[in-house]
TORPARO-151335 format. One line per 5 residues: number of its first residue (from 0); for each residue x, y, z of N, C-alpha, C, O. Coordinates in nm, 2 decimals. Layout:
N
NUM = X Y Z X Y Z X Y Z X Y Z; ...
END
This chain:
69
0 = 0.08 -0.12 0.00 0.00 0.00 0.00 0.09 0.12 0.00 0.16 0.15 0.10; 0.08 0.22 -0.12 0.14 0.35 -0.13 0.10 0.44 -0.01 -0.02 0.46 0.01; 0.18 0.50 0.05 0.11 0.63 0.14 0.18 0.75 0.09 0.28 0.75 0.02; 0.08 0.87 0.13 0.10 1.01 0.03 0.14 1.08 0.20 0.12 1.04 0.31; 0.21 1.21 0.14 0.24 1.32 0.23 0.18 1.44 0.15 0.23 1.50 0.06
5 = 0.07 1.47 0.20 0.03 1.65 0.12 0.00 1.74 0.25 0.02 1.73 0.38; -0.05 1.81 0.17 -0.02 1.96 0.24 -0.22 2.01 0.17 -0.28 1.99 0.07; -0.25 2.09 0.30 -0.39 2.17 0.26 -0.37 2.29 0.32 -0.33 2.30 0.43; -0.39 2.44 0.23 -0.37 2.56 0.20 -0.45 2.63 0.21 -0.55 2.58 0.16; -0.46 2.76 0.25 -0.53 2.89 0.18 -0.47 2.89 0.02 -0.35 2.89 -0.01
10 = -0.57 2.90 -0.06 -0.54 2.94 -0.20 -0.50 3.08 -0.21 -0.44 3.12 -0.31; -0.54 3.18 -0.09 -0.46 3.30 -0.08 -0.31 3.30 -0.07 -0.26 3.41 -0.09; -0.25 3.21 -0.05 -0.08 3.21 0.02 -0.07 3.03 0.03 -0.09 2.96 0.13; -0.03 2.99 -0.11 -0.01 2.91 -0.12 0.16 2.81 -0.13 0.18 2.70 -0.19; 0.21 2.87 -0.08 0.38 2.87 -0.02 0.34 2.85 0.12 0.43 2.86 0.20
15 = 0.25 2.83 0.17 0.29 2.84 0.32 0.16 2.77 0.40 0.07 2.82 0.47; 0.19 2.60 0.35 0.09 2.56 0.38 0.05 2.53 0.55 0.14 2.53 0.64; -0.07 2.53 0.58 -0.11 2.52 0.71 -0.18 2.37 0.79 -0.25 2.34 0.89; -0.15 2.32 0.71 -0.19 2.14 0.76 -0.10 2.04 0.70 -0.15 2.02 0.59; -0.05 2.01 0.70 0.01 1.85 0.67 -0.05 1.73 0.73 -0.09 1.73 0.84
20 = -0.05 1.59 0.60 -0.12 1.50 0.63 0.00 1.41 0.59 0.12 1.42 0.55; -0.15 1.26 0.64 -0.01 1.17 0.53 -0.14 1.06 0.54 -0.24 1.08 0.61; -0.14 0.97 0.49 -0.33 0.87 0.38 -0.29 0.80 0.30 -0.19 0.85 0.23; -0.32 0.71 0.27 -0.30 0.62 0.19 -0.39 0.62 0.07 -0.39 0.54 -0.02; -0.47 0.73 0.09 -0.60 0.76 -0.02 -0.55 0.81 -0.08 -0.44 0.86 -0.05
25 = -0.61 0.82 -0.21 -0.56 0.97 -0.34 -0.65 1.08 -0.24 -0.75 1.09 -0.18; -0.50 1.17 -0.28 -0.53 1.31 -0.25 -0.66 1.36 -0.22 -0.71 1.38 -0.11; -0.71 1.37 -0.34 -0.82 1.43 -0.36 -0.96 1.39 -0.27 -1.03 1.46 -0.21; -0.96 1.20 -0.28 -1.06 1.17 -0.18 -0.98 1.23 -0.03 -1.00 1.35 -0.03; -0.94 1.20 0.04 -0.90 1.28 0.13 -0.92 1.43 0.18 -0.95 1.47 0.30
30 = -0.90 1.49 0.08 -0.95 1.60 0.10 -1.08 1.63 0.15 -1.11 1.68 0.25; -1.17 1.57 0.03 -1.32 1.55 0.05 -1.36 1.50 0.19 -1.45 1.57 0.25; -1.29 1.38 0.25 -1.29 1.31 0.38 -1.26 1.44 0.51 -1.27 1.43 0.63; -1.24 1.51 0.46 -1.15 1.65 0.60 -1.28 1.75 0.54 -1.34 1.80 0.63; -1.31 1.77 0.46 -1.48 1.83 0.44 -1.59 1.79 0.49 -1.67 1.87 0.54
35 = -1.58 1.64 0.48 -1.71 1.59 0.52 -1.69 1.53 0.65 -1.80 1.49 0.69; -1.57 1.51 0.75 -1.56 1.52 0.89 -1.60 1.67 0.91 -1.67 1.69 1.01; -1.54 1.82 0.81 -1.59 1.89 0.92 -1.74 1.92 0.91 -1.78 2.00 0.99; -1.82 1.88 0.83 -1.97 1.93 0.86 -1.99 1.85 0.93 -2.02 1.90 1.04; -1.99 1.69 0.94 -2.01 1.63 1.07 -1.98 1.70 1.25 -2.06 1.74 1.33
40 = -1.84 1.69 1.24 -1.83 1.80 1.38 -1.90 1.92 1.40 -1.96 1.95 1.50; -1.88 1.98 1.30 -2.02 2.12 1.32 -2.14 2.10 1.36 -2.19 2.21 1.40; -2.24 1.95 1.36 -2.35 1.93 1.38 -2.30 1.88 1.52 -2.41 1.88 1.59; -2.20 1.84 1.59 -2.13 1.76 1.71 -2.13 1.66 1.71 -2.11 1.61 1.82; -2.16 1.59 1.60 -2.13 1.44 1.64 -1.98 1.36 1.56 -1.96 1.25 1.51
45 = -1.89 1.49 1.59 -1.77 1.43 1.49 -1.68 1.50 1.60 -1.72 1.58 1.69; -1.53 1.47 1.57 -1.43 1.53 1.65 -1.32 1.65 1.60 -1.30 1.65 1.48; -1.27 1.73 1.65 -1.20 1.85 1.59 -1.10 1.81 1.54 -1.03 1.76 1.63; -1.02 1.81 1.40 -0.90 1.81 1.35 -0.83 1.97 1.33 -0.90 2.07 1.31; -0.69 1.97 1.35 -0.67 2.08 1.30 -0.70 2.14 1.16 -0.69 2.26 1.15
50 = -0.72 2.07 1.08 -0.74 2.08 0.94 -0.86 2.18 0.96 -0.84 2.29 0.91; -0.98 2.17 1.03 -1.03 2.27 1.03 -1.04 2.39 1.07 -1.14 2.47 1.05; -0.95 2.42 1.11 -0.91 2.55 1.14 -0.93 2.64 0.99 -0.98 2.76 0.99; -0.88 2.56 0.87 -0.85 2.60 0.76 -0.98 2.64 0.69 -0.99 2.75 0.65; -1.09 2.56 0.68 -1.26 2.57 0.67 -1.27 2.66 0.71 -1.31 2.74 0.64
55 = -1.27 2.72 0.92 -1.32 2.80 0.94 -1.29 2.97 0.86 -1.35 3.07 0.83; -1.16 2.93 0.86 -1.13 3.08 0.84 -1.12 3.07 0.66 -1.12 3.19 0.62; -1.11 3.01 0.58 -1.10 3.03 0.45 -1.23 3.00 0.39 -1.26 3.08 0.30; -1.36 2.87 0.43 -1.42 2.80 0.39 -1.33 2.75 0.26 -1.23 2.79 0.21; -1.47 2.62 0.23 -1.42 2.53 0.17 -1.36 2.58 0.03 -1.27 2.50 -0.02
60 = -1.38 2.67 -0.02 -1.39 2.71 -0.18 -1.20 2.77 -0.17 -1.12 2.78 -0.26; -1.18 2.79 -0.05 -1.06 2.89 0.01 -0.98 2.81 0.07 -0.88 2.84 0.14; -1.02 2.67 0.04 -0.83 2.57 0.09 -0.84 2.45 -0.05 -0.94 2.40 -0.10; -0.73 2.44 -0.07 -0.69 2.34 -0.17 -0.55 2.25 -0.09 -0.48 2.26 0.02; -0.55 2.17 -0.20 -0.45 2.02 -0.16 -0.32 2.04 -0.23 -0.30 2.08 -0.34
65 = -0.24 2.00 -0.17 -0.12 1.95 -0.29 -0.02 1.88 -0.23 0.02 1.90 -0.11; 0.03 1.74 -0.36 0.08 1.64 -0.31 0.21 1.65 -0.30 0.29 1.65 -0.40; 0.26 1.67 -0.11 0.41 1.70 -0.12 0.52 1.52 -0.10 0.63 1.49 -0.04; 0.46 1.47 -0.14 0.56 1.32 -0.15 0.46 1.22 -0.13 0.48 1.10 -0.14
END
């Protein structure tokens, strides 16, 4: 099983990412997976990752992914 190291961003300042991961998923579902944990937690029945920090203050349209190894 391949595992990925990425990085999720403000698409405003995108040199200077604000989350690092590491999944065995493609990128992209993963991403989606840190979306859909955070509407979950927002209703409270899910747990806080730091990754949302990025949602709150960018929303979703305002953080993107990219695969750093």
């Amino acid at each position: 099983m391949k595992g990925y190291i990425y990085a999720l961003y403000s698409i405003e300042d995108k040199e200077h990412p604000i989350y690092i991961g590491s999944t065995t998923q493609k990128i992209y579902k993963r991403h989606a997976t840190h979306r859909a944990n955070y509407k979950h937690c927002k209703t409270g029945k899910g747990s806080f990752t730091r990754s949302f920090i990025l949602f709150d203050k960018f929303g979703f349209d305002g953080v993107a992914h990219k695969l750093i190894k």
